[in-house]
TORVEX-156932 format. One record per residue: chain; residue number from 1; x, y, z of N, C-alpha, C in turn. Coordinates in steps of 0.02 Angstrom, whole numbers, padded with zeros to 5 digits. Layout:
% TORVEX-156932
A,NUM,X,Y,Z,X,Y,Z,X,Y,Z
...
% end
This chain:
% TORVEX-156932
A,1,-01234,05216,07787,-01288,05187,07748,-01276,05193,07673
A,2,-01258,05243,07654,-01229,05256,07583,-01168,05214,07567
A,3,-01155,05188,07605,-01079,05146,07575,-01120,05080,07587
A,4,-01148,05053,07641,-01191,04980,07629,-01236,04993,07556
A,5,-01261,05038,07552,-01306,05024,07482,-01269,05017,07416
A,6,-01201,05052,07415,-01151,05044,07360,-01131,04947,07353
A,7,-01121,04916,07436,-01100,04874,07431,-01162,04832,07385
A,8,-01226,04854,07425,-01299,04793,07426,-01296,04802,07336
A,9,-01294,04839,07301,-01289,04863,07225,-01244,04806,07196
A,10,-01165,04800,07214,-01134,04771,07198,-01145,04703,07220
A,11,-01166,04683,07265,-01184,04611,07261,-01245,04580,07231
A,12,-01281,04621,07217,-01347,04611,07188,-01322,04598,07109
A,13,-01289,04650,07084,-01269,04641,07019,-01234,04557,07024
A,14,-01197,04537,07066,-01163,04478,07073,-01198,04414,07076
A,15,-01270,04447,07118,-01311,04378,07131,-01343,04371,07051
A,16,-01350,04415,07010,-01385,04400,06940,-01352,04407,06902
A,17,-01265,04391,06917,-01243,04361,06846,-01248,04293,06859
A,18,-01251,04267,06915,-01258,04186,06931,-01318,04133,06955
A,19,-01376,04187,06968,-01434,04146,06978,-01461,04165,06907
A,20,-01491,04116,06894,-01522,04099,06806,-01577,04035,06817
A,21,-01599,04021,06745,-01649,03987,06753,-01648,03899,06811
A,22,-01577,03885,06806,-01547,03813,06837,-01569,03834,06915
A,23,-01557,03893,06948,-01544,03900,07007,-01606,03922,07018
A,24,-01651,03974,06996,-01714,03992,07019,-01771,03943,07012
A,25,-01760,03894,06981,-01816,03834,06968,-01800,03769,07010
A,26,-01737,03783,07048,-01722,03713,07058,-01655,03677,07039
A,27,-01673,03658,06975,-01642,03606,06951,-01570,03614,06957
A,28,-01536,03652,06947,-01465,03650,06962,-01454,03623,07047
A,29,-01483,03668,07088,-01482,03653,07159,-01489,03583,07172
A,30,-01541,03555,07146,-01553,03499,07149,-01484,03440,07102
A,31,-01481,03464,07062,-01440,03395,07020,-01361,03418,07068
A,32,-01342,03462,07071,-01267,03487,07112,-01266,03481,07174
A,33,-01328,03497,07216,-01305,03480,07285,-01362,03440,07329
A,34,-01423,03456,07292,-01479,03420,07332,-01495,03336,07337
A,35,-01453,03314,07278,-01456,03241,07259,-01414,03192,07315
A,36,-01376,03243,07337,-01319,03208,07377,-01346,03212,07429
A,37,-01399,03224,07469,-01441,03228,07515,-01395,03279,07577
A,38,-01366,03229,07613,-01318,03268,07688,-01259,03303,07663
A,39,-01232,03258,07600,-01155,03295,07577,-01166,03351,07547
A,40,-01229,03375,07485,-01269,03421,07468,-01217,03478,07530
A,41,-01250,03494,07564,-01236,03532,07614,-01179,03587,07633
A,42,-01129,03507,07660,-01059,03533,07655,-01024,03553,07581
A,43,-01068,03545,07522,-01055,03559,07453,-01057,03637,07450
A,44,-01133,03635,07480,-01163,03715,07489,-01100,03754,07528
A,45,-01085,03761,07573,-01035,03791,07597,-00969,03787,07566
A,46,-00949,03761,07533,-00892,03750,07499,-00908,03809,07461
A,47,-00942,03802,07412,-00966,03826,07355,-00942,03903,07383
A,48,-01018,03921,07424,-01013,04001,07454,-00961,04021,07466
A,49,-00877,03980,07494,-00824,04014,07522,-00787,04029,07449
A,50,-00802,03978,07397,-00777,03997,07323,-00799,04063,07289
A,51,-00860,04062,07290,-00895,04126,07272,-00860,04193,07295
A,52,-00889,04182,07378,-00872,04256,07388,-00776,04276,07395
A,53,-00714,04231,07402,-00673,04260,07397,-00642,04243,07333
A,54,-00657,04217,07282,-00639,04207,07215,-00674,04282,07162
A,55,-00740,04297,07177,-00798,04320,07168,-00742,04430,07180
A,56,-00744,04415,07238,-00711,04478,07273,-00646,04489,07236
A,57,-00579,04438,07231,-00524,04452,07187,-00544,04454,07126
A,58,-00582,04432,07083,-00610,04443,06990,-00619,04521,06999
A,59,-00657,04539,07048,-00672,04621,07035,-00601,04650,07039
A,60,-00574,04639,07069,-00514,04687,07133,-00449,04667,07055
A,61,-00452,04620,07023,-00373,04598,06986,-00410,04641,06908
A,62,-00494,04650,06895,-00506,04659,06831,-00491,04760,06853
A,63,-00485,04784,06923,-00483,04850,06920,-00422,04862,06913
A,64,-00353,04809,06934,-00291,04832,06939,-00277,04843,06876
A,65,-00296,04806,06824,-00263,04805,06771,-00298,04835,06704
A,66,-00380,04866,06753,-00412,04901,06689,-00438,04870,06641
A,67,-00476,04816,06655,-00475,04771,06607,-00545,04800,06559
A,68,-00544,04779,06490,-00590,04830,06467,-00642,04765,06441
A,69,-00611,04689,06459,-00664,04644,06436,-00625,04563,06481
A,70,-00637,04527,06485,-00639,04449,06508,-00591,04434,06475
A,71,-00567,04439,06409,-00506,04432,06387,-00456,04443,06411
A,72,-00445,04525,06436,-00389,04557,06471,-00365,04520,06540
A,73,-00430,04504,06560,-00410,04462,06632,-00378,04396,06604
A,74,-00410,04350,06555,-00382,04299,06565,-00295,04296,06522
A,75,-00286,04365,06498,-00227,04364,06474,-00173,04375,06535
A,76,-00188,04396,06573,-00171,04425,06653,-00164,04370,06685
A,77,-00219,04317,06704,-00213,04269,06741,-00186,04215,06708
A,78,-00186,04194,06637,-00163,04124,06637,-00108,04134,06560
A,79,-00091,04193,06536,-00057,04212,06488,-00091,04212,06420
A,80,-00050,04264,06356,-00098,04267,06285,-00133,04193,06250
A,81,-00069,04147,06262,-00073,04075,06243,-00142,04053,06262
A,82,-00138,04031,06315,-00198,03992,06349,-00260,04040,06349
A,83,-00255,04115,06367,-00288,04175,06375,-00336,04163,06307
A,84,-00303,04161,06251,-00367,04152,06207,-00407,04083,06173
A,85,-00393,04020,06200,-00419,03989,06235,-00483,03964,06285
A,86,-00471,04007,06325,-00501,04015,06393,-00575,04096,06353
A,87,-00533,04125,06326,-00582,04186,06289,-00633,04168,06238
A,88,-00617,04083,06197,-00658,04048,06150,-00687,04024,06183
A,89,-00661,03978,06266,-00734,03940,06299,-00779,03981,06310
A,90,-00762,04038,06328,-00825,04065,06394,-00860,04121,06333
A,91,-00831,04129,06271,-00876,04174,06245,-00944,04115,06187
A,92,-00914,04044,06175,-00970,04005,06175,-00990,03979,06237
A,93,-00980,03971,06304,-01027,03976,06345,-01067,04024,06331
A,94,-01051,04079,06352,-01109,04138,06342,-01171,04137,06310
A,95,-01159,04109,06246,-01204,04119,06191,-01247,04040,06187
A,96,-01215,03992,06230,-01248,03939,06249,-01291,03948,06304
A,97,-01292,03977,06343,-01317,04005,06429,-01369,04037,06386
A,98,-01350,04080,06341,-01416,04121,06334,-01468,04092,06298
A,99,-01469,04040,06264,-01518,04001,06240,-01536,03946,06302
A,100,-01492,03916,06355,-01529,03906,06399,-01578,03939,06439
A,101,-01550,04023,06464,-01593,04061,06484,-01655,04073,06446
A,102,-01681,04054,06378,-01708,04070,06344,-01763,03982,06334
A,103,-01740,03929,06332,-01789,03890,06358,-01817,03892,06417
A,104,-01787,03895,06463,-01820,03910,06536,-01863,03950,06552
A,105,-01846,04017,06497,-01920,04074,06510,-01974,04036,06458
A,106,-01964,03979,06411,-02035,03929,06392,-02042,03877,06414
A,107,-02007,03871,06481,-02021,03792,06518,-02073,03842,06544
A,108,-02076,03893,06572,-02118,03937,06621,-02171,03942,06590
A,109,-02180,03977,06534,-02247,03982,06505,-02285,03917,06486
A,110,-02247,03871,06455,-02273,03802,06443,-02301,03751,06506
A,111,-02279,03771,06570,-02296,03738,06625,-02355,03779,06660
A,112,-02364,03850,06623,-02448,03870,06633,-02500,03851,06592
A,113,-02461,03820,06527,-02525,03804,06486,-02532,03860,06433
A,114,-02474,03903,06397,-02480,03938,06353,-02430,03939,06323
A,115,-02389,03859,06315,-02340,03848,06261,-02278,03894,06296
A,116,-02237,03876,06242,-02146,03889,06262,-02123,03953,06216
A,117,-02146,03965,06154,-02159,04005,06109,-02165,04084,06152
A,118,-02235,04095,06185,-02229,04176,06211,-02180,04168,06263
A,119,-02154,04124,06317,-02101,04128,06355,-02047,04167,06317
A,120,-02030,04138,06272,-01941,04139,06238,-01939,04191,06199
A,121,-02021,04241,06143,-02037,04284,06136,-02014,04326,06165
A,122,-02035,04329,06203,-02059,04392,06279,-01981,04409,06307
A,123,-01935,04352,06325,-01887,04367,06345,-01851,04387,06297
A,124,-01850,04377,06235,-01800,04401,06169,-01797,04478,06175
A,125,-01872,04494,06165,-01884,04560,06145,-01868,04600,06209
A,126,-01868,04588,06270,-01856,04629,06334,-01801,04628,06348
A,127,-01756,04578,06327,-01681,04592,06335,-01652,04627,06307
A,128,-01687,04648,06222,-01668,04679,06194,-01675,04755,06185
A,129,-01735,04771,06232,-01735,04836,06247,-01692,04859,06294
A,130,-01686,04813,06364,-01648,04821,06396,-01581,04824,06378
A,131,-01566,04795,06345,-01490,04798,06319,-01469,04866,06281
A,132,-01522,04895,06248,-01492,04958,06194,-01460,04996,06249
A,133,-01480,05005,06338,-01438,05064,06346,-01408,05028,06436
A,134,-01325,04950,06381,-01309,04911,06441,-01295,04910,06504
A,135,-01259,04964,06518,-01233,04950,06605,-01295,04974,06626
A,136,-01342,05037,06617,-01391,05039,06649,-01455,05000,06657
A,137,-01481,04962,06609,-01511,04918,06608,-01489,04859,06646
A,138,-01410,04837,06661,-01393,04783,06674,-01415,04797,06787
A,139,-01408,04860,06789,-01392,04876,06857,-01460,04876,06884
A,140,-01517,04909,06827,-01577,04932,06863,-01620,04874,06859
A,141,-01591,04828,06806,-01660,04752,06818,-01621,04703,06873
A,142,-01549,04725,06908,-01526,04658,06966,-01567,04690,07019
A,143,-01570,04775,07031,-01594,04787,07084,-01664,04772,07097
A,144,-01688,04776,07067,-01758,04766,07068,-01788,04691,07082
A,145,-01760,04635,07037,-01776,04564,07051,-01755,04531,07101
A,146,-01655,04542,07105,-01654,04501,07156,-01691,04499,07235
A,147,-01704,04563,07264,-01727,04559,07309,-01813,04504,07317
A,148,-01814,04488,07242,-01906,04453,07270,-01850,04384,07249
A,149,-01806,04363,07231,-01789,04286,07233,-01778,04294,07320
A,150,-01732,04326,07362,-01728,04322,07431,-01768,04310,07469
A,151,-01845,04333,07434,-01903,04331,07479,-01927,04266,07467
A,152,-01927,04258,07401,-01946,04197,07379,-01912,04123,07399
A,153,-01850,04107,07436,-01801,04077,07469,-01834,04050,07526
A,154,-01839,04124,07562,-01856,04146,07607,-01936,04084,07623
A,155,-01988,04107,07588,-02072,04085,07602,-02048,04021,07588
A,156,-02029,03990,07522,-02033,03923,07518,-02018,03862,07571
A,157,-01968,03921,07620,-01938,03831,07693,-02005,03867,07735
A,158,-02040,03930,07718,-02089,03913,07791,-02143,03884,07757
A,159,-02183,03878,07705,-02235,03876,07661,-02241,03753,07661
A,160,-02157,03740,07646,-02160,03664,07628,-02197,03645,07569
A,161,-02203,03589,07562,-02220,03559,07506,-02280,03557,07462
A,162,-02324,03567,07427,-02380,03596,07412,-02408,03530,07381
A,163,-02374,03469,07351,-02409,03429,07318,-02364,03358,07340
A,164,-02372,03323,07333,-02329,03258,07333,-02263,03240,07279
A,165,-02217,03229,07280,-02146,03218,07228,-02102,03137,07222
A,166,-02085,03132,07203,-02069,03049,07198,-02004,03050,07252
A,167,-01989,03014,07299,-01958,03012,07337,-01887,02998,07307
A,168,-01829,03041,07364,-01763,03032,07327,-01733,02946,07339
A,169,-01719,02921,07304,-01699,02847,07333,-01648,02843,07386
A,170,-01635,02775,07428,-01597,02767,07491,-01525,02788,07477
A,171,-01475,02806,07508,-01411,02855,07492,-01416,02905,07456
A,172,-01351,02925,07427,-01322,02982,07396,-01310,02967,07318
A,173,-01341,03021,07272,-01347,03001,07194,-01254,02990,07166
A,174,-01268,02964,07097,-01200,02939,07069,-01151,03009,07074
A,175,-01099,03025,07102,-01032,03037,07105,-01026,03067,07167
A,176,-00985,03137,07185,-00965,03146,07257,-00999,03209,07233
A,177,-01017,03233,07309,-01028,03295,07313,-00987,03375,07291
A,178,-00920,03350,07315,-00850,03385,07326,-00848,03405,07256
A,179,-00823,03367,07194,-00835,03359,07132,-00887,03403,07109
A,180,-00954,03393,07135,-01015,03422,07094,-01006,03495,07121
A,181,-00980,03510,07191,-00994,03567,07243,-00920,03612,07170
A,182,-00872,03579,07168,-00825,03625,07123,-00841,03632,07055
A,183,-00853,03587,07036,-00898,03610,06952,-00949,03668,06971
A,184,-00988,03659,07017,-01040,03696,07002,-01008,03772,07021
A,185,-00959,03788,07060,-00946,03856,07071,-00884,03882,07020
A,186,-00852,03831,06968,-00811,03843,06939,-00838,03870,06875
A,187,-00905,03832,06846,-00941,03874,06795,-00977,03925,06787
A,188,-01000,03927,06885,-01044,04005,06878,-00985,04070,06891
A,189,-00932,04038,06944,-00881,04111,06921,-00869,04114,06852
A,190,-00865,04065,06822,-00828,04072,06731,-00863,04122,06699
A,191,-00948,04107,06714,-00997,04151,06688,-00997,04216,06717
A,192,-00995,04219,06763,-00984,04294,06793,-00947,04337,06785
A,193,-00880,04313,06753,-00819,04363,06752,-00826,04393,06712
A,194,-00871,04400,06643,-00877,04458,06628,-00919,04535,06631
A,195,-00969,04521,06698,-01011,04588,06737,-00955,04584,06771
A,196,-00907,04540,06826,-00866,04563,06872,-00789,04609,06863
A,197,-00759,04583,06823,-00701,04617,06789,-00727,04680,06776
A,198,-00790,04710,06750,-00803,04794,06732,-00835,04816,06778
A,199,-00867,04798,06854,-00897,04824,06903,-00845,04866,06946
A,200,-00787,04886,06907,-00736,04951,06937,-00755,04994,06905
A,201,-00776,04993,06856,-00818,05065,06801,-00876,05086,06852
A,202,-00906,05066,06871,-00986,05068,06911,-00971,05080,06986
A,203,-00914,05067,07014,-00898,05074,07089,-00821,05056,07089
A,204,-00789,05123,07080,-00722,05131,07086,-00685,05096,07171
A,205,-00685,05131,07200,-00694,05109,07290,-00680,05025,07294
A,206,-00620,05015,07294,-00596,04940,07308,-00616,04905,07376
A,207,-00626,04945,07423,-00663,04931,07479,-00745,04911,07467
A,208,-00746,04940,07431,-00837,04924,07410,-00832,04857,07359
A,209,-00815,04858,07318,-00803,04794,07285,-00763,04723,07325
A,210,-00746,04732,07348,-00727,04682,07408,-00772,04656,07442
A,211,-00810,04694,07495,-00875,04674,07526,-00925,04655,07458
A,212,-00935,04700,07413,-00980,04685,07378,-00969,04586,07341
A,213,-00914,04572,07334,-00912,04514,07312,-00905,04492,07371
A,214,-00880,04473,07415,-00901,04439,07487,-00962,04427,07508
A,215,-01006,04481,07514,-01067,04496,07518,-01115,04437,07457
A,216,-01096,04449,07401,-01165,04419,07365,-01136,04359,07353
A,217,-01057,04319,07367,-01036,04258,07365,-01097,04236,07417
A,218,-01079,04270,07489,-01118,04245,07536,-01189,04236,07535
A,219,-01211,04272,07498,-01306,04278,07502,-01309,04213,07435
A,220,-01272,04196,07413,-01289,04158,07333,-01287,04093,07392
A,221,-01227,04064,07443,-01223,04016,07443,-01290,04004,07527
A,222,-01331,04082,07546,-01381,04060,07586,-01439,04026,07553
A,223,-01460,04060,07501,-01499,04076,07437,-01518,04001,07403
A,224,-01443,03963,07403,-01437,03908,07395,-01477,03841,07428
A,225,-01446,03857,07500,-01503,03833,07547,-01549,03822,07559
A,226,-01558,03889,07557,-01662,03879,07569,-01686,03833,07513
A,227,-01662,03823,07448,-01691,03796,07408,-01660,03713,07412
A,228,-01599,03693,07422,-01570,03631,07453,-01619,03589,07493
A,229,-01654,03624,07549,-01676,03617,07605,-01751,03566,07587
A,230,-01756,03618,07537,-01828,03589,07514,-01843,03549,07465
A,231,-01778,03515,07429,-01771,03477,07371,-01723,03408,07397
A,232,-01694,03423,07462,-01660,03377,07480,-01690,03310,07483
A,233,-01733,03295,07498,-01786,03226,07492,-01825,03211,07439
A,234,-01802,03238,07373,-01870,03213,07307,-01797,03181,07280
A,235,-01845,03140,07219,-01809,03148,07159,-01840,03170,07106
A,236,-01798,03245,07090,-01825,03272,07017,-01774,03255,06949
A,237,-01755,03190,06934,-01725,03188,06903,-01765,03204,06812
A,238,-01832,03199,06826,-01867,03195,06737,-01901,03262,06756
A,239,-01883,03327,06801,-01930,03382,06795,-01916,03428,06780
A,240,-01929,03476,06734,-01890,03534,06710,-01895,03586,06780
A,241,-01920,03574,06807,-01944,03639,06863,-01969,03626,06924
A,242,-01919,03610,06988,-01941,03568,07044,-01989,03607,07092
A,243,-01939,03668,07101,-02000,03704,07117,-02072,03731,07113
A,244,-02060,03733,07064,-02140,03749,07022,-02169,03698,07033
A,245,-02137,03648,07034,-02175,03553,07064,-02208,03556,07109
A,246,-02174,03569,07153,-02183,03551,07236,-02219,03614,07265
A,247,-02241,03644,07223,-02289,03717,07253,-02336,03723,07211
A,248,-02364,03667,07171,-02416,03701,07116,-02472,03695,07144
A,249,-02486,03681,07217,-02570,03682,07232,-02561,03720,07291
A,250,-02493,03777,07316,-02498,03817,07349,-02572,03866,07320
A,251,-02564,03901,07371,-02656,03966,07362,-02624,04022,07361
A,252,-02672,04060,07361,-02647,04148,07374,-02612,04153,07315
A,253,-02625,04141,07254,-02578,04163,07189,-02493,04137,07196
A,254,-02494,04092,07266,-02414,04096,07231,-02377,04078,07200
A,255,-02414,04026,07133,-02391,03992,07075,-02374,04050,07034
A,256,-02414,04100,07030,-02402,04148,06983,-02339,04195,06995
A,257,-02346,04210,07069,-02301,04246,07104,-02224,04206,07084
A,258,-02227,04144,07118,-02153,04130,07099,-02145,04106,07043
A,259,-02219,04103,06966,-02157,04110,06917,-02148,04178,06875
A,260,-02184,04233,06921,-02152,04293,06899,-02096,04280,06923
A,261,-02073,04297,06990,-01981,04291,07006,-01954,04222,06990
A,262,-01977,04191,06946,-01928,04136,06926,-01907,04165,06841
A,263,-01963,04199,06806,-01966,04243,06752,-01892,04277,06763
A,264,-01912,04323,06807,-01864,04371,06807,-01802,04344,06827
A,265,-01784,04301,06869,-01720,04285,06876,-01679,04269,06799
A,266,-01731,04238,06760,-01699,04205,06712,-01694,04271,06676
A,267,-01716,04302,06665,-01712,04374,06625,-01641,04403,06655
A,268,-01626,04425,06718,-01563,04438,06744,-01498,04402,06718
A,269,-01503,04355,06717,-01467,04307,06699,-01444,04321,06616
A,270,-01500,04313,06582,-01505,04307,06501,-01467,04384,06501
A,271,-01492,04443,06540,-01477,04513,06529,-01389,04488,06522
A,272,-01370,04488,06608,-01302,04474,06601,-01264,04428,06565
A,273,-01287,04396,06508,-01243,04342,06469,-01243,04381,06413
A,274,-01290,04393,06397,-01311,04431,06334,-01231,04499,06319
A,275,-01256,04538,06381,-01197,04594,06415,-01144,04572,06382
A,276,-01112,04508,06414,-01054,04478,06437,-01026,04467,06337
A,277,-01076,04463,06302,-01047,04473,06232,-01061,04514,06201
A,278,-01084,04557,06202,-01093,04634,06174,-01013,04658,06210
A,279,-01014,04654,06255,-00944,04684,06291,-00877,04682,06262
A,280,-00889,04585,06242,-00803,04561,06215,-00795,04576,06146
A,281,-00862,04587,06098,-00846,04641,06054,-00873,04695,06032
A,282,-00883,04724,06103,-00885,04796,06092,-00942,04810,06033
A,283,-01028,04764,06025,-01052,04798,05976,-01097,04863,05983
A,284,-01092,04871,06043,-01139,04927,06065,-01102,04997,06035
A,285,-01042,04975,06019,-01030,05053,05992,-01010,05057,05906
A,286,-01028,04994,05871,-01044,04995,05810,-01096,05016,05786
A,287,-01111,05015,05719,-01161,05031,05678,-01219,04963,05681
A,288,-01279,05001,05671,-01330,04954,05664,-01347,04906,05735
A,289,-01326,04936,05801,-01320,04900,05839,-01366,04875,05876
A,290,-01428,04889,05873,-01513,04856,05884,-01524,04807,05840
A,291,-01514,04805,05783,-01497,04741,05744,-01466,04689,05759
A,292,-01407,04707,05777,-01367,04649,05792,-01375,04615,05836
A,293,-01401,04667,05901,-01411,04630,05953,-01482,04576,05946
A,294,-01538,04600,05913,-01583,04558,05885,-01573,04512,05857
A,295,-01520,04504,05801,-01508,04445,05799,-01467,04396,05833
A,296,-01432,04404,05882,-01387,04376,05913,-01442,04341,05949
A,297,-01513,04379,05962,-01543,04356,06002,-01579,04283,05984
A,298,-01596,04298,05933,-01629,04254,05868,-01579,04187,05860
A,299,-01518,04191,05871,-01485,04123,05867,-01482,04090,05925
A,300,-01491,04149,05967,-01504,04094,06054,-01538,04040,06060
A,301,-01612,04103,06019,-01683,04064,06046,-01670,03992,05991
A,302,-01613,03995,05970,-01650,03920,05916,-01617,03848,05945
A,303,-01557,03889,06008,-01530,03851,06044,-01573,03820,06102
A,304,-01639,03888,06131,-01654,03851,06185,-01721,03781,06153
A,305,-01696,03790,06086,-01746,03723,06087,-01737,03654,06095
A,306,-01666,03648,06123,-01648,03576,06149,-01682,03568,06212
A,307,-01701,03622,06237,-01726,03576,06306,-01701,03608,06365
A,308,-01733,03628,06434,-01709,03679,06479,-01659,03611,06529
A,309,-01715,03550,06547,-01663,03508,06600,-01609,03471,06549
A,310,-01612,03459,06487,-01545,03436,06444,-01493,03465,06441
A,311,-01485,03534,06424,-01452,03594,06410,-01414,03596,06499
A,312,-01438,03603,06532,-01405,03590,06609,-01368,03529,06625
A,313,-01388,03466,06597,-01355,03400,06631,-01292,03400,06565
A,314,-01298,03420,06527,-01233,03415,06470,-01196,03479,06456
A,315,-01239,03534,06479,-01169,03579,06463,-01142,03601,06497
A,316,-01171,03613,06563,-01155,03638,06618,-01113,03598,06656
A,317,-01095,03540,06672,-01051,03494,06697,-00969,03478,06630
A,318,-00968,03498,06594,-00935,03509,06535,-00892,03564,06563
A,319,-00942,03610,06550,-00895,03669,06560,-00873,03675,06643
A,320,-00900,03647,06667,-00879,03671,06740,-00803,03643,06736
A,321,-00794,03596,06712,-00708,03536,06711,-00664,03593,06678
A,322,-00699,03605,06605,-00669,03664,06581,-00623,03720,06618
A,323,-00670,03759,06668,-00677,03802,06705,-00617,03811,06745
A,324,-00609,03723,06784,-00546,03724,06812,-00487,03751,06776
A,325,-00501,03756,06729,-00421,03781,06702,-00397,03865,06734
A,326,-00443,03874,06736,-00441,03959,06751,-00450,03973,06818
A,327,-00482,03944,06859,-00511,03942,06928,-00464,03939,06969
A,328,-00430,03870,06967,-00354,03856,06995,-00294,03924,06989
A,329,-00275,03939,06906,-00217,04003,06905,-00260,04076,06948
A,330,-00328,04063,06950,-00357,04117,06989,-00342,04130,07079
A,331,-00334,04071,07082,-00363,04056,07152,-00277,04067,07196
A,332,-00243,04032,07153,-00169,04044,07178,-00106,04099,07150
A,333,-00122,04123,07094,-00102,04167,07099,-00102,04255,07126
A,334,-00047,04274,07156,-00079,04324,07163,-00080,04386,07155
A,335,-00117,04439,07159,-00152,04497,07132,-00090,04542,07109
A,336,-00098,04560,07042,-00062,04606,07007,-00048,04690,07035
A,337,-00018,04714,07018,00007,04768,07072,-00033,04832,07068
A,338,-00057,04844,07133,-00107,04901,07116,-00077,04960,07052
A,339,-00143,04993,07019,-00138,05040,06948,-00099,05102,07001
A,340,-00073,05144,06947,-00044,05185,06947,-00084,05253,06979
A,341,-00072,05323,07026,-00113,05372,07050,-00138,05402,06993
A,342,-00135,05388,06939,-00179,05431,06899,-00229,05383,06841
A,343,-00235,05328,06864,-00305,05251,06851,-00284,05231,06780
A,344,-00208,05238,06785,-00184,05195,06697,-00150,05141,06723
A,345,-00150,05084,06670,-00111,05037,06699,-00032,05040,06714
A,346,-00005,04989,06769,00065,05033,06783,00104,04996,06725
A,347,00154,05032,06715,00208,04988,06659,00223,04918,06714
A,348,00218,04858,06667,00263,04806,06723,00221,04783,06751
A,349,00157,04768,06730,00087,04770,06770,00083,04677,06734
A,350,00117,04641,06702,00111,04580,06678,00179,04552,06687
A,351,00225,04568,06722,00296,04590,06733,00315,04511,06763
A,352,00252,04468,06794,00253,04406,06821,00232,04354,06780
A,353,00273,04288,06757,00266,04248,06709,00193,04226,06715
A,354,00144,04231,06650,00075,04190,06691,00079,04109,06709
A,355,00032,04105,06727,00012,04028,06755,00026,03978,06678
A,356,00011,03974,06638,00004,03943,06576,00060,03992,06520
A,357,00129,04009,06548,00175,04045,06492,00183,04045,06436
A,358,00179,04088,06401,00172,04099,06335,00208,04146,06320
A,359,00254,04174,06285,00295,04238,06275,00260,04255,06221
A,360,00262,04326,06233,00219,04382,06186,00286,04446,06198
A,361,00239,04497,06183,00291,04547,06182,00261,04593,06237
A,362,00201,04560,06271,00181,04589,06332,00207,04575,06374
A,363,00270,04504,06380,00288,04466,06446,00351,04474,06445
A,364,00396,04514,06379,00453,04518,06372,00479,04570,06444
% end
């Protein structure tokens, strides 16, 4: 039982570097796999087998080699050349994600009727407490939320539709599923790799990190489902928030209920992006570092004022194409040679030309 709870830890952390405001409201589910109605589906499963064994090697290649940030890996997987590159996309992803995460917590408040303003507030300032003291904050707000998105998955296929929605039109929306099913898992690993590469600091045990990314690949692409299931027949193409749509005259509080856990997902999310650049430069162990992080926060929020469903249909399909660059040298190359018996890296540990060669004096 103590080694399942090490794993359930580690996948939990996994399910909230990748569910965020797109996935807990809907709209991603919907524009990536629900549009395609039947193909949707076989998208969904695609997706999950990407997750969890792509998901499982990011942990297992960022412990061989000690990686101390997302950089190190992608210098590892695709060489220094391309490596920093690949280190400029995903550290402006980051800081783009987090101003998405940051409209989405004021699509929420604005869709109760108290403006977008205390949403994006509220989440600034709570990330930022959370953040002064990171890996623990990052560990103790996945455990806690993800389990009410599961539940929340969960009620919505027995609960159905709460109001009426504009019907999805006859066939399958403009492009292929296959296409949308690999963008969409190529940008949420992109986003993830930087909680996954350092989750060997937090759970040494390569056996545990293994299941643990297997594990929450798998629950992301059930997770998926339940919400597929129930979006597969609308079209939400003009709604910031499908869910919240199609349940707003549910009873028993559960408008409120699910947009507390739609709140919090996006908070998980914002936590781990936020993380994911404090990490690559290291400001948590500079001076003035409650500051900084405040303001870092402060340039988000001015991002999430483009718009929560805009910010998804343009950046997120962008970067997913992006993504492939790294996904591919991930997927086929393989794993660098286990570290040395005393947890330093071994000499000779880059000793294999990368995917994208570049000579440095690391590859000599």
């Amino acid at each position: 039982m103590e080694r399942l709870a090490r794993v359930m830890v580690i996948a939990s952390i996994y399910i909230g570097a990748v569910v965020g405001a797109g996935f807990a409201s809907g709209q991603e589910i919907w524009y990536f796999f629900a549009r395609f109605q039947q193909g949707g589906s076989w998208g969904l499963l695609c997706s999950a087998l990407i997750f969890a064994v792509l998901g499982a090697k990011a942990m297992e290649w960022g412990r061989r080699i000690g990686a101390q940030s997302y950089r190190d890996l992608f210098q590892s997987v695709v060489g220094e050349g391309y490596g920093f590159i690949a280190d400029l996309m995903l550290t402006v992803f980051l800081f783009l994600l987090s101003g998405i995460m940051l409209a989405g917590a004021g699509a929420i408040t604005s869709a109760g009727g108290w403006g977008g303003w205390p949403g994006v507030a509220g989440a600034l300032l709570l990330t930022v407490l959370v953040l002064l003291r990171p890996l623990k904050g990052l560990k103790s707000v996945n455990s806690v939320v993800v389990p009410f998105l599961c539940l929340t998955g969960f009620l919505l296929n027995l609960g159905g539709p709460g109001t009426t929605a504009p019907l999805a039109p006859g066939g399958t929306g403009p492009g292929h599923w296959l296409v949308a099913a690999l963008q969409y898992s190529a940008y949420n690993l992109f986003l993830a790799l930087p909680v996954l590469v350092n989750l060997y600091r937090l759970e040494p045990d390569p056996v545990i990190l293994r299941w643990g990314g297997l594990v929450g690949g798998g629950a992301l692409g059930i997770l998926a489902f339940f919400f597929y299931n129930m979006l597969k027949n609308y079209d939400f193409s003009g709604i910031d928030l499908p869910v919240l749509f199609l349940t707003r005259n549910w009873r028993w509080g559960w408008p409120y209920f699910y947009s507390l856990v739609l709140w919090g997902e996006l908070f998980t999310s914002l936590v781990a992006n936020v993380y994911g650049l404090l990490s690559r430069f290291r400001l948590e162990k500079t001076r003035f570092y409650g500051g900084k992080l405040f303001s870092l926060m402060v340039l988000a929020a001015f991002v999430s004022r483009f718009g929560f469903a805009r910010l998804i249909k343009k950046v997120y399909p962008l970067y997913g194409y992006l993504a492939f660059t790294l996904l591919i040298p991930l997927m086929v190359r393989p794993l660098p040679d286990p570290p040395s018996p005393g947890g330093q890296e071994r000499p000779g540990i880059f000793q294999k030309k990368p995917f994208f060669y570049a000579r440095s004096s690391r590859h000599k």
